[in-house]
N, C-alpha and C positions, 0 to 999 in steps of 0.2 A: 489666486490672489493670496499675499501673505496674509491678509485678517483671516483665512479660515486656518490657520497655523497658533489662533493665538494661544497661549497659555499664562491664564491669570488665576494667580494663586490667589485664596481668599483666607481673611483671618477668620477661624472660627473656634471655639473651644479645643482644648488641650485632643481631649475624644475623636475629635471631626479628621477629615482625610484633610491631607493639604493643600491638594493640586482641582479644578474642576474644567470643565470646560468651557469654551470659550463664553465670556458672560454676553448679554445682551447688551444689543448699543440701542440708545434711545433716543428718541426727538429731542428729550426736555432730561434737565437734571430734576427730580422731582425728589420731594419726601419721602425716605424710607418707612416713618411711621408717623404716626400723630404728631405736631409739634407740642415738646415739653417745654418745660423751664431751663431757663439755666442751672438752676438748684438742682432740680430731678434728676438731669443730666450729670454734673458733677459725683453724685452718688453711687450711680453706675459703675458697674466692672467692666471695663474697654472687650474683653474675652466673652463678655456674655449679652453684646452687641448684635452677635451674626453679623455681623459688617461685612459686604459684597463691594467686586467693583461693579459688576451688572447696572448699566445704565448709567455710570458715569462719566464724564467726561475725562474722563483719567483713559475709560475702557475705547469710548470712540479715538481719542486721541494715541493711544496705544495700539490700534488699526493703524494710523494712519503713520507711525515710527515703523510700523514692520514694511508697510508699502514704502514707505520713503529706501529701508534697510535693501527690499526685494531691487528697485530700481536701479542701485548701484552694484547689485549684482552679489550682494552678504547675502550665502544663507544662512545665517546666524539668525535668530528672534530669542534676545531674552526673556525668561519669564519674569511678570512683574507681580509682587505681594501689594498688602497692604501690612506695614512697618510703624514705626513711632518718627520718621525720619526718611527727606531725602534720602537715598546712599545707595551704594553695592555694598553687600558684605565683604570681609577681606578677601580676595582674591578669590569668590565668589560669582558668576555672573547673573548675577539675579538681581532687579532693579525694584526695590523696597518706595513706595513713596509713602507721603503722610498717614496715617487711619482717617484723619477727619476730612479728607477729602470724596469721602464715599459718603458723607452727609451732608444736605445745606448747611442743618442745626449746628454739628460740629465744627465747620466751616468756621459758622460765623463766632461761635466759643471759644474757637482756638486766635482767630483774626482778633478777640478784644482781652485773652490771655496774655498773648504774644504781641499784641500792640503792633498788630500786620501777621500775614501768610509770606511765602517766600514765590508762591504763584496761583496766580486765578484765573488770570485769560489763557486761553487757548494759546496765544502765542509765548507766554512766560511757562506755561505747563508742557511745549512744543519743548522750549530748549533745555529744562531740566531733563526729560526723558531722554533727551540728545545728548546729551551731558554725560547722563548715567548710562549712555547705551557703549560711550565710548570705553567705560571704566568696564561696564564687563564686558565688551568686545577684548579687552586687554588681557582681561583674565582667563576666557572662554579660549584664546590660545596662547597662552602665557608670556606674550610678547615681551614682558616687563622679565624674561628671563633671559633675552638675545641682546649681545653685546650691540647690536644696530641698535638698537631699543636706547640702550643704556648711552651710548655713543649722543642720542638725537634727541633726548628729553634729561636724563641724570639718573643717578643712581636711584631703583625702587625704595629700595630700605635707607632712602635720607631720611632723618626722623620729621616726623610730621606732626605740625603745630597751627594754634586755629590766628596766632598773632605772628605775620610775616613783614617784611617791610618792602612793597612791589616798587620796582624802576615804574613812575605813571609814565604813560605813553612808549612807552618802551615797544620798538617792532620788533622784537623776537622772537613774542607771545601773541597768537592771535586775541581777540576781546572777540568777549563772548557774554559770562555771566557779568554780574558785575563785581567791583572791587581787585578789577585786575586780576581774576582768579586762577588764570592759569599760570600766573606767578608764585601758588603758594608752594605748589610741591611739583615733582617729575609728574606725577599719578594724575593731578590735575590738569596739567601741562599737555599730559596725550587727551584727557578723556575733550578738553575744551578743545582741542586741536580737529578733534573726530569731529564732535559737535561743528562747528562751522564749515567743515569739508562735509558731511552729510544733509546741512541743509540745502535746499532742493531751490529756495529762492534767491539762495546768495552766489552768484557765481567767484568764487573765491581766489581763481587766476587771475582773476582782472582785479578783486579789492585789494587782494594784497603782496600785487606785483612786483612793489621797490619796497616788499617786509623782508628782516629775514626769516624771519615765521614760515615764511613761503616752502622752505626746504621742510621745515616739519607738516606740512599742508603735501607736497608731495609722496612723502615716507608713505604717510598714510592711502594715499591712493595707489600707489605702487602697492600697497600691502594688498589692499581690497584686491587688486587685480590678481596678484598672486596666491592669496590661500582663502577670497570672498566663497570661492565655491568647495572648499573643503568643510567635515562636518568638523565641529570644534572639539578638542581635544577634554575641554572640563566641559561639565555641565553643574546644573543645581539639582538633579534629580534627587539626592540624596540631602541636600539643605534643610535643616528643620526650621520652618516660620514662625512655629510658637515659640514667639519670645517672651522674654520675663514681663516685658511693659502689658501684656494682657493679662495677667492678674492685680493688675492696681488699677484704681477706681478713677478716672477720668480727673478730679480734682488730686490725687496722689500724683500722679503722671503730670501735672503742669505743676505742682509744687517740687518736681525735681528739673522740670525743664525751662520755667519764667526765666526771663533775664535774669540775673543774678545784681546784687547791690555793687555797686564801682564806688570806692571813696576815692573823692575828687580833695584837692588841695583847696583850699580856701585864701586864692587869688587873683581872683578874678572882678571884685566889687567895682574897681576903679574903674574898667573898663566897658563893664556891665552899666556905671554912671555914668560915661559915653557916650554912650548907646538910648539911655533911659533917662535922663536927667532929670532929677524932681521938677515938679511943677512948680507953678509962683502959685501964694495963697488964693492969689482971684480968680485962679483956673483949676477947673473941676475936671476929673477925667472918672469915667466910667471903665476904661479898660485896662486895668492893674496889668505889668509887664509880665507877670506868670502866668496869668490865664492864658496872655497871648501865648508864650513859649510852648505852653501845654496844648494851644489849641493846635498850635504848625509841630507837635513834636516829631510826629509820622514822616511829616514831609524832610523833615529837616536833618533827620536820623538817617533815613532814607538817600539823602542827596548825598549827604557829606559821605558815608560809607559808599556809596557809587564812588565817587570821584579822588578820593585818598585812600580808600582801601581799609581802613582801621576798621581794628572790631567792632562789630554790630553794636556790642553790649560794653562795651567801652567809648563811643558815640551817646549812645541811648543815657548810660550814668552820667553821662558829662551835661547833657543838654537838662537832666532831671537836678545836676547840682545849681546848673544856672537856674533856672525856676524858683527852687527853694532859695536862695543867694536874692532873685528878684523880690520874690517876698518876702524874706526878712528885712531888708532895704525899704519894701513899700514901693517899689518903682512903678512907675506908670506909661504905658504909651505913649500918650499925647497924639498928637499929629501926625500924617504922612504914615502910617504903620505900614506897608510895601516897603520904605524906604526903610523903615527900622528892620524886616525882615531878611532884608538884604543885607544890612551892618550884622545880625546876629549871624546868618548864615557865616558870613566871610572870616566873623570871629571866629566862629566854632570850626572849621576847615582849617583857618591857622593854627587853634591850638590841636586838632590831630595829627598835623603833619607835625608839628614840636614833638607829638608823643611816641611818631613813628621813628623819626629821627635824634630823638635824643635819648628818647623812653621815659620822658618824663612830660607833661604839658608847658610846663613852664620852667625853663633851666633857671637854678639857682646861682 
């Protein structure tokens, strides 16, 4: 079986070896230690954690990428770290996921740092792993260096940026993650491509029959058949894991990674009055239109980046300018708040697309 192949690298102090063996898969995601505080926590050196994947769901779901890998016939099994980030290193094939996925505690510090995780369930932790297995499948035999390659995704070394502006619906590009992602770069292009030809529950000649995606959905199989059973030409055996992010202190490390501040233009009132219309003096409202924005900001951040694609963190400052903009106004719900939810949504989706399309929210 591929799980007894596994190789999961753990983070440990600067001293410690890199590489262990396969860690243990367990019933339950459980506590690594006592639970602390948040404060405790924060203080902490991410390096002097011993942070394992043994027993987490990263490790049993990491079994189940290499049987998925074993079944199509790759004997390829990336090794996975624990990183400060999703990713493969550059042209690396070693699949790095969160640190704080190896603890509930951390989990849940990072989910209310970060205002969300990028995956929890097993099926959102399923496709990043598929995702990143594509990227070092790509690198483990340097595909991204053969003009087919280059011919049926684009050129490796286009420059790569985190603000793109994807064709939505566009059949070219399989959908996978979200935000349209295999539209940001070539690199993505293959790695999202692999991903949904390796998942095992989508049969993917029949979904994406009359795409033309479908030729890159091809490549890719024809490739598996061709060099699946070769050994791979890179490896990570020589990759150093200790990276810089394990000597700063857990509150160091989110003060370089939090969203970042977005200044928003200050034009939006009117139609925020719209939306929120003051009340009449004889009508009292308990629910100030900020609190609302801030209660749905998760969800709302969340949708509109699915479905337009705009930066996460160019979303998230825009919905946080609307809030602030609510309450200095004083706006209030009233009535019907589904219905108000659904105008703000539609608002905040209109002005991303203005900012994909013009690069501004609002054209002057």
């Amino acid at each position: 079986m591929a799980s007894d192949n596994l190789e999961t690298i753990v983070k440990r102090p600067r001293e410690a070896t890199a590489a262990t063996s396969a860690p243990r898969v367990e019933s339950e995601f459980k506590e690594s230690h006592t639970a602390v505080s948040h404060e405790s926590l924060l203080e902490r050196r991410i390096g002097d954690l011993n942070l394992r994947l043994d027993g987490t769901p990263v490790a049993r779901l990491t079994r189940r990428l290499y049987d998925e890998l074993e079944r199509v016939g790759l004997l390829f099994r990336p090794p996975v770290y624990l990183s400060d980030d999703w990713g493969c290193p550059d042209r690396v094939p070693i699949i790095g996921v969160p640190f704080y996925m190896a603890d509930p505690a951390l989990t849940r510090l990072a989910d209310e740092l970060m205002e969300g995780v990028e995956a929890e369930t097993d099926e959102e932790i399923m496709r990043y792993l598929r995702h990143e297995a594509g990227h070092a499948f790509n690198y483990a035999y340097r595909l991204y260096d053969t003009p087919d390659w280059t011919a049926m995704f684009g050129p490796f070394l286009r420059p790569y940026t985190d603000e793109y502006t994807p064709k939505t619906f566009s059949r070219s590009f399989v959908r996978h993650l979200p935000a349209w992602y295999a539209q940001k770069h070539p690199d993505e292009d293959f790695a999202e491509t692999f991903a949904v030809w390796l998942d095992p529950r989508l049969n993917w000649r029949e979904v994406y029959a009359d795409w033309g995606c479908l030729r890159k959905l091809k490549y890719v199989d024809e490739l598996a058949q061709r060099i699946g059973a070769q050994p791979a030409p890179v490896t990570a055996d020589n990759y150093d894991t200790q990276e810089e992010y394990l000597g700063s202190t857990i509150a160091e490390h989110y003060s370089r990674t939090t969203p970042r501040r977005v200044e928003i233009p200050r034009a939006f009132d009117t139609a925020l009055q719209d939306i929120f219309p003051p009340l009449s003096a004889d009508v009292k409202s308990e629910a100030p239109a900020a609190d609302f924005l801030k209660k749905h900001r998760r969800a709302i951040v969340r949708t509109v980046f699915y479905w337009t694609g705009l930066n996460y963190d160019l979303v998230r400052g825009l919905v946080i300018h609307l809030e602030e903009r609510c309450s200095a106004l004083n706006l209030q719900v009233g009535s019907k708040s589904s219905d108000k939810l659904i105008e703000v949504v539609a608002l905040i989706a209109t002005l991303a697309m203005n900012r994909l399309h013009t690069g501004e929210f609002v054209q002057k």
